[in-house]
N, C-alpha and C positions, 0 to 999 in steps of 0.2 A: 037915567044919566050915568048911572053907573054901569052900565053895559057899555054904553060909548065910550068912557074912559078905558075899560077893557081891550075894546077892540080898536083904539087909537093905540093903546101900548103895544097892544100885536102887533099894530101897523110897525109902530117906531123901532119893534126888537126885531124884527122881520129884516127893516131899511139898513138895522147896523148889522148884521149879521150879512145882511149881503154885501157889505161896504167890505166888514172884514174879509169875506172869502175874496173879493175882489186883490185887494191887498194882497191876502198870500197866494195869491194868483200872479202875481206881478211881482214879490218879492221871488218866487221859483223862478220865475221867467228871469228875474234880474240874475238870479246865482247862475243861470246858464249863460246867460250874454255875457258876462264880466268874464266868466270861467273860461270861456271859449277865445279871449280880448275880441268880440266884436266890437264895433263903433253903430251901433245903429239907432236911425232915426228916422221911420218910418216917413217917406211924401206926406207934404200936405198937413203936417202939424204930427198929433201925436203927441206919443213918450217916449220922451229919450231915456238912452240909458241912467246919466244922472238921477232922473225922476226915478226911474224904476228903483234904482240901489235908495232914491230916499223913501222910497213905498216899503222898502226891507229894515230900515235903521227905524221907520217911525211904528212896523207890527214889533218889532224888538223893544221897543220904549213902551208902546202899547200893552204890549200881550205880556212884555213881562219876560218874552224869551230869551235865553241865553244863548250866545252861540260861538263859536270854534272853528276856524276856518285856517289851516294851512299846505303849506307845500312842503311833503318829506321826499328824504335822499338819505338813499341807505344803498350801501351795497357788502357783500361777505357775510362775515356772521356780528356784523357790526348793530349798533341802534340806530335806526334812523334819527336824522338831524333833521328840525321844525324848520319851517321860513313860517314863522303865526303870519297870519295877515290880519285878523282879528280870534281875543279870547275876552268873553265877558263870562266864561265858569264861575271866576271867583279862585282860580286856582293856577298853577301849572300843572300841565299833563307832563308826568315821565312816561318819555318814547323808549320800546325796548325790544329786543332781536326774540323771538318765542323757537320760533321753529325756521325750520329754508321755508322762505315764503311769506310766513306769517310772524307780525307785527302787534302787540300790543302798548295801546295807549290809555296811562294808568291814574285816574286821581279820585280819593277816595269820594266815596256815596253823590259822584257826579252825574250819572246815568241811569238813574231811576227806571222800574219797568214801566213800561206803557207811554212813556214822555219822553223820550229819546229816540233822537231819530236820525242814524248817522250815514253819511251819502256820498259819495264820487262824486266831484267836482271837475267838470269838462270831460277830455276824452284821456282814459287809461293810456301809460307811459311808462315804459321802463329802461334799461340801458339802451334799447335798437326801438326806436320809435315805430319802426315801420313792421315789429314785430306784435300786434296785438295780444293782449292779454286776459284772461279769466281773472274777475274779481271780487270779492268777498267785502264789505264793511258790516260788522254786527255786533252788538250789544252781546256780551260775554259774561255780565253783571252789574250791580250799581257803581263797580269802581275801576271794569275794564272794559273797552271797548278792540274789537279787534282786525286787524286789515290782512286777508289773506290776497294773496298773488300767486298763479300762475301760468306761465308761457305757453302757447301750444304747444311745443314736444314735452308739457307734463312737467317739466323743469320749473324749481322755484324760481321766481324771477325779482329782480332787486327791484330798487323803488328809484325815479329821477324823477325830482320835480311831480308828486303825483299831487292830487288835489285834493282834500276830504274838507266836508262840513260836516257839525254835529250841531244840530239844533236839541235843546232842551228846553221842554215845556214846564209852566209852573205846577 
């Protein structure tokens, strides 16, 4: 009897495990659709976007993660300025000018190694839309995170409306 209980619990941590990866399957999928503003809802039923963004709020209540999500505008040798769209850190991040190009975002023992995980939100943007750009987001240490930019002719390039997530794991 006790082997069957065993292999019922495998079964069961097997089903939630796949549920989860389902989730942040759908939660990535959602930070793209929202990111990009598409409106989609696939024929014939489906997930809407709605759904999707609530597959992302309920592995965040779930899993425990925190997450960081806004739109910076910087230009000169200025600090870029937040639009947060959401922050569950626990904190505010100060935004600040480093280098031509490079941006860090600074809040003490936020970004732990191994649990952080910081990403481009939609498509790269900078003063000339139509001018693509080389982009950096990376883990700098527990209390910075860093955004380098830049343009193809090698030129640092400002920030409009650029998009970053940082998801932190427990």
């Amino acid at each position: 009897m006790n082997g069957l209980d065993s292999g019922a619990n495998k079964k069961r941590k097997a089903e939630k495990m796949k549920r989860f990866k389902l989730l942040l399957f759908l939660a990535l999928i959602s930070t793209s659709v929202m990111a990009q503003g598409w409106n989609y809802t696939p024929s014939g039923g489906g997930v809407s976007t709605a759904q999707l963004h609530d597959s992302l709020n309920t592995l965040s209540t779930v899993r425990n993660v925190k997450i960081y999500r806004a739109l910076l505008t910087q230009s000169g040798t200025d600090a870029p300025v937040a639009t947060v769209l959401e922050n569950s850190l626990g904190g505010t991040i100060v935004l600040s000018y480093s280098n031509a190009g490079e941006y860090d975002l600074t809040l003490a023992g936020a970004f732990p190694a191994g649990k952080c995980f910081p990403s481009v939100l939609g498509a790269v943007s900078n003063d000339d839309p139509s001018n693509l750009t080389t982009t950096q987001i990376y883990r700098v240490s527990d209390n910075v995170i860093r955004v380098r930019m830049i343009d193809p002719g090698e030129t640092p390039a400002n920030l409009h409306d650029f998009g970053i997530q940082i998801l932190v794991y427990p």
